[in-house]
ZAMARGU-4260 file (C-alpha; in steps of 0.2 Angstrom, whole numbers, plus 5000, padded with zeros to 4 digits):
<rodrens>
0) 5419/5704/5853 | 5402/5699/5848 | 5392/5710/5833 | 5373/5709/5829 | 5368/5712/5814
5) 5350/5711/5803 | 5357/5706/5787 | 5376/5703/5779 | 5379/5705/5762 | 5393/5693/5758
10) 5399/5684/5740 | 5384/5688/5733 | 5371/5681/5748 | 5360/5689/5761 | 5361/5680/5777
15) 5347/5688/5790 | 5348/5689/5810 | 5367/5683/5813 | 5379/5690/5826 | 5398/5690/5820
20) 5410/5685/5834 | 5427/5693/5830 | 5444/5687/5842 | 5461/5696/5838 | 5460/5702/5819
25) 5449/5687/5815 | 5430/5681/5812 | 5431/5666/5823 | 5411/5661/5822 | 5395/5668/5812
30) 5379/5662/5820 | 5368/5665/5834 | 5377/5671/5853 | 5371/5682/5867 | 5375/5700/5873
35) 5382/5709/5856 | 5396/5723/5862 | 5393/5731/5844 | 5374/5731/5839 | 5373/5734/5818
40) 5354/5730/5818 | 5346/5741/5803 | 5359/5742/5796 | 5368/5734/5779 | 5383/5724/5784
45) 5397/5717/5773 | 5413/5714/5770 | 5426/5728/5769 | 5429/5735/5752 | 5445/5728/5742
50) 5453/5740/5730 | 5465/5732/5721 | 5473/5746/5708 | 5476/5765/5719 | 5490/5776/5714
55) 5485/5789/5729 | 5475/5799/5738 | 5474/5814/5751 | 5488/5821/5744 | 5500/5807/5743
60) 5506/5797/5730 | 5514/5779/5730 | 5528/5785/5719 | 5531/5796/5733 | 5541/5783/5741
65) 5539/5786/5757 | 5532/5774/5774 | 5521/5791/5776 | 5515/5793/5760 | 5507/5774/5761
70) 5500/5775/5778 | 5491/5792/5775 | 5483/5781/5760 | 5478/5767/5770 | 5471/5780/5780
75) 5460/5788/5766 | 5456/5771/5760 | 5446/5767/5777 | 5435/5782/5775 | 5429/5775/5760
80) 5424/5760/5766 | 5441/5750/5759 | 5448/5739/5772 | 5465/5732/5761 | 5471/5739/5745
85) 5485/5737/5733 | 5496/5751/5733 | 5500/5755/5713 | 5516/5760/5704 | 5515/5768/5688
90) 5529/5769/5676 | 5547/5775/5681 | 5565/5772/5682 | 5571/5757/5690 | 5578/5768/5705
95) 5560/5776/5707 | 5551/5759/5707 | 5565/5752/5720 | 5561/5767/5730 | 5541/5765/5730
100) 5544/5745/5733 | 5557/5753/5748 | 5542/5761/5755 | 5528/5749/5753 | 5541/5735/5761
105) 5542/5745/5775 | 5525/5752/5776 | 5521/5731/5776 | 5534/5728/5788 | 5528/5740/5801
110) 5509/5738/5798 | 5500/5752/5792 | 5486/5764/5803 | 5472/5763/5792 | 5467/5748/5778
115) 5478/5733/5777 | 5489/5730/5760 | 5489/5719/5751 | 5506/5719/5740 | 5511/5730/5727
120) 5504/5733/5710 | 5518/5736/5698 | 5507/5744/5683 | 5522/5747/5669 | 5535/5749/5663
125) 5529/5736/5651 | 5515/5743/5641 | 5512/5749/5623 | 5517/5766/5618 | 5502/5769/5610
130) 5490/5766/5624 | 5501/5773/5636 | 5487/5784/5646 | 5495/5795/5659 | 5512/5785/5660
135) 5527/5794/5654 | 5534/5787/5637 | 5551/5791/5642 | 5553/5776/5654 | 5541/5763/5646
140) 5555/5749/5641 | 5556/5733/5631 | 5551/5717/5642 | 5562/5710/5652 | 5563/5695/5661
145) 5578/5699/5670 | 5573/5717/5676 | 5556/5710/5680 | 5568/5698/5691 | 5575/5712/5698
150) 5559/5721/5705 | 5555/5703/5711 | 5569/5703/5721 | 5568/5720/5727 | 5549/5718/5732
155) 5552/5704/5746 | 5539/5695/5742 | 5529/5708/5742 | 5525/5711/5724 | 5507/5702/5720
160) 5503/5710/5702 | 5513/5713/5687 | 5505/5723/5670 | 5509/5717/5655 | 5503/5723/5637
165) 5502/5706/5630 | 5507/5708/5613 | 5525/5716/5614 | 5540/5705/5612 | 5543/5693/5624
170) 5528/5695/5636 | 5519/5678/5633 | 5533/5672/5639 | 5534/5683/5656 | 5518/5680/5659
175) 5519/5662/5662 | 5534/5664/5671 | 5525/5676/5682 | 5511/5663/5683 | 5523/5649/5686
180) 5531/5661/5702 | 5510/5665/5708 | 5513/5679/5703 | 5495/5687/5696 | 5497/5697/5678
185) 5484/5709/5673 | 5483/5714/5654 | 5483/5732/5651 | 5488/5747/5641 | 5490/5736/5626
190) 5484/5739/5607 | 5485/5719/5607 | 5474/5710/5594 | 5460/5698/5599 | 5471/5684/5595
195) 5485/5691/5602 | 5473/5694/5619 | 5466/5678/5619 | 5484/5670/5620 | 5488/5684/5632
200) 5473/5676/5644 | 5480/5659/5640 | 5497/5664/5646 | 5491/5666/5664 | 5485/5683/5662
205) 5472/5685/5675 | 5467/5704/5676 | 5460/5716/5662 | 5466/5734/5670 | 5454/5745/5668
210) 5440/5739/5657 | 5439/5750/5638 | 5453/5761/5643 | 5472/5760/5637 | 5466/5748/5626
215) 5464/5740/5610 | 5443/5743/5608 | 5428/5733/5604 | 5426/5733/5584 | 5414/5721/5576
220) 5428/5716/5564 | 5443/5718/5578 | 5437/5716/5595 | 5454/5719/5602 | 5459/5715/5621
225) 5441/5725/5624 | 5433/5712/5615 | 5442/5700/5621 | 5440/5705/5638 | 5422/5705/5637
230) 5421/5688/5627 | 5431/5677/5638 | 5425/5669/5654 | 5445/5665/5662 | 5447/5682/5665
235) 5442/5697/5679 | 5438/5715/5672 | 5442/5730/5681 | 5431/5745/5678 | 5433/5761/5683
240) 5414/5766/5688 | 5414/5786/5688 | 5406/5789/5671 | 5421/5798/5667 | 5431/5784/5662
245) 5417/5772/5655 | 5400/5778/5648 | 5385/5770/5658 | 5381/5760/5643 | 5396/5753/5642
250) 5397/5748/5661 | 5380/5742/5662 | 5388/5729/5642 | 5402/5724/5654 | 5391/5720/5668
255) 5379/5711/5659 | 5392/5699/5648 | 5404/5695/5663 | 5392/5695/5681 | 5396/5702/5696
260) 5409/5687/5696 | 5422/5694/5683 | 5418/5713/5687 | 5430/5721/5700 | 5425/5740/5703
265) 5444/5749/5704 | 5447/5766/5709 | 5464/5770/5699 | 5464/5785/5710 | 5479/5798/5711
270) 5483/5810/5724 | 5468/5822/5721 | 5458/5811/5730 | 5449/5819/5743 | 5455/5835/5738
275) 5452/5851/5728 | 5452/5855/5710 | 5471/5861/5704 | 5489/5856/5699 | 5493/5839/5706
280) 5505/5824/5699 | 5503/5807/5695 | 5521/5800/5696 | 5532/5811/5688 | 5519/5818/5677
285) 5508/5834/5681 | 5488/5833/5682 | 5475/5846/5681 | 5459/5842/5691 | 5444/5850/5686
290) 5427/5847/5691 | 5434/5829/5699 | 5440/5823/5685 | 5461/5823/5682 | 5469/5825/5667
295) 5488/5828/5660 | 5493/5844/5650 | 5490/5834/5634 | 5473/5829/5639 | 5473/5811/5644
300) 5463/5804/5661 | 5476/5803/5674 | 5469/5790/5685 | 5452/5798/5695 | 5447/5804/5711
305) 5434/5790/5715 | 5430/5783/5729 | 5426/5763/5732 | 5409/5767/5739 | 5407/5780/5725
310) 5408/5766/5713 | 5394/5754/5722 | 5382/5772/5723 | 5384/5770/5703 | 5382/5753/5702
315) 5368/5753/5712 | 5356/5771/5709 | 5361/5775/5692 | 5363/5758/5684 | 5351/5747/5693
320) 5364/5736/5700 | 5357/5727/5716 | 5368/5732/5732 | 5373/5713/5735 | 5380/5710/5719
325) 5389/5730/5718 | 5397/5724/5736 | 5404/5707/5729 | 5412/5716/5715 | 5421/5726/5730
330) 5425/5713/5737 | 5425/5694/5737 | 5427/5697/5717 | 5443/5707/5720 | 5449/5694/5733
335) 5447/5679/5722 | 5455/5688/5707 | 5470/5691/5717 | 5471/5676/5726 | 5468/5682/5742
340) 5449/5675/5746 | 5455/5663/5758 | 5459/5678/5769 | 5450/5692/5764 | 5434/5696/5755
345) 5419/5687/5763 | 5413/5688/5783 | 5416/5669/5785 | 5426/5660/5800 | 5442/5661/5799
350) 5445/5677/5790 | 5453/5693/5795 | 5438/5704/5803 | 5434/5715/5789 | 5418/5722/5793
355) 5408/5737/5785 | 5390/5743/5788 | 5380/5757/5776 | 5363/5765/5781 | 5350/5762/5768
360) 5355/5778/5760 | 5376/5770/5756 | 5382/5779/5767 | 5397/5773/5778 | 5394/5771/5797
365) 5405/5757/5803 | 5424/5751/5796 | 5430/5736/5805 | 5448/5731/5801 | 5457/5717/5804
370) 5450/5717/5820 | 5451/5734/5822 | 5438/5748/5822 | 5442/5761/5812 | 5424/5772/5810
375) 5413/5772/5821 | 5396/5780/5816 | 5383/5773/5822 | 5365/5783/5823 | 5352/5774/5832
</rodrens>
């Protein structure tokens, strides 16, 4: 299969006037061939969109534990542009989190109909009370090598990404075990010190989740993990780019100290998205959405209802961002933070054939996936 294209935005490049030849679920050459059987001419081509922290969407949940709870995700995810995701676990009891590995082992196993995962992101138990956020209190527990062995175990293989609040007893130590085993730690929900951060980072951790929120913030006398996160070149930032989350300003401050080479736009979106206001849950825990945005009984965000491509408009109309480095951030960014760029996150040979193309107004009118099209929209 031969697609022409006028321009791809890839890693933070434009290359003009190429035609992308796909065979199987591969890019097997870019360059210049004859007789296109897709034409993308005038419109802005690039590589699907990686979201690397989702809880949900379209009503279902990954704590749901079910092979159809993941698929109608991977589902919802193409319709925003993302072509591989990581399906996210929050807090819970051992039995739960086996469950919701059950499910995404077999959701792996028998392949999924719409974007491709990645692995699983296990975001607790082991966080700090205090910037716990939406996860339950009840079933946050003391780090544990062993259990953390366990979930290892029961993922297969399947498990890419362990949270870790760096400062709690024993975690500097499971970090580098998880690093030593490849597997990539993100640093989160954490009241941790810079210091304590810094040797967090130092550790192996690879990830900040969710830029500002859950965690220790930016003083000029105590930067905290925020500062830290902002300060230090070795590691990635997540931000969650609804304006909900994060103020514009403090996007904009991330965006300017780390680059669109450390900033990974996240969704952390929960079942509500892609549906109504009302009563939803994250986990175990009830959410109210209002007006898009979710929240528990107590008040606190619940993960959001944004949408990949939501995040690049943001990027791009309200805060100026250019589209081609807003698309790296979705992609080649998220791909090299997890380890996965040899693979996924840039239209290069040898890669799977994740392809996306927006009209000059971001709107979605082509998902290619691993080969496969998934939308089809295109207006000529």
């Amino acid at each position: 299969m031969i697609m022409r294209t006028s321009v791809i935005y890839t890693d933070g490049k434009a290359v003009d006037n190429m035609d992308i030849e796909v065979t199987g679920d591969r890019i097997t050459s870019v360059g210049h061939m004859g007789g296109p059987d897709i034409d993308l001419t005038g419109l802005l081509v690039m590589p699907g969109f990686i979201d690397i922290h989702v809880h949900g969407g379209s009503g279902s949940d990954v704590m749901d534990a079910g092979y159809e709870a993941i698929n109608n995700l991977s589902l919802y995810k193409i319709n925003e542009g993302v072509t591989s995701f990581c399906p996210t676990t929050v807090t819970a009891g051992v039995d739960k989190c086996y469950a919701a590995l059950d499910a995404i082992n077999e959701a792996m196993d028998r392949g999924v109909v719409g974007a491709r995962i990645l692995g699983a992101f296990l975001e607790g138990p082991y966080i700090n009370r205090q910037y716990k956020g939406a996860h339950p209190e009840a079933y946050i527990r003391e780090v544990s090598m062993s259990e953390i062995n366990d979930l290892l175990d029961k993922g297969k293989g399947n498990v890419v990404s362990f949270a870790i609040a760096p400062e709690l007893p024993g975690a500097l130590e499971a970090i580098r075990e998880l690093s030593r085993k490849n597997i990539n730690v993100r640093l989160g929900h954490t009241g941790a010190s810079y210091e304590e951060a810094i040797a967090g980072i130092e550790a192996g951790g690879r990830i900040a989740i969710h830029t500002y929120n859950a965690m220790s913030p930016l003083n000029h006398r105590a930067p905290g993990m925020a500062g830290a996160a902002l300060e230090n070149s070795d590691i990635y930032n997540e931000v969650i780019c609804d304006f909900i989350h994060v103020h514009p300003a403090a996007v904009k401050l991330l965006y300017n100290a780390k680059g669109p080479d450390k900033t990974i736009l996240i969704t952390d979106c929960m079942r509500a998205g892609g549906m109504p206001d009302g009563d939803y849950t994250l986990g175990e825990m009830r959410v109210i959405v209002k007006g898009g945005t979710a929240r528990t009984e107590a008040g606190a965000l619940a993960g959001s209802t944004l949408t990949i491509l939501g995040a690049v408009r943001n990027m791009c109309v309200k805060l100026g961002v250019p589209l081609l480095q807003a698309a790296k951030m979705a992609s080649a960014t998220p791909a090299k933070a997890l380890g996965v760029f040899d693979r996924a996150g840039d239209i290069s040979e040898g890669k799977y054939a994740d392809i996306i193309a927006l009209d000059e107004g971001l709107n979605l009118r082509f998902v290619m996936a691993g080969g496969q099209v998934k939308l089809n929209n295109i207006v000529k």
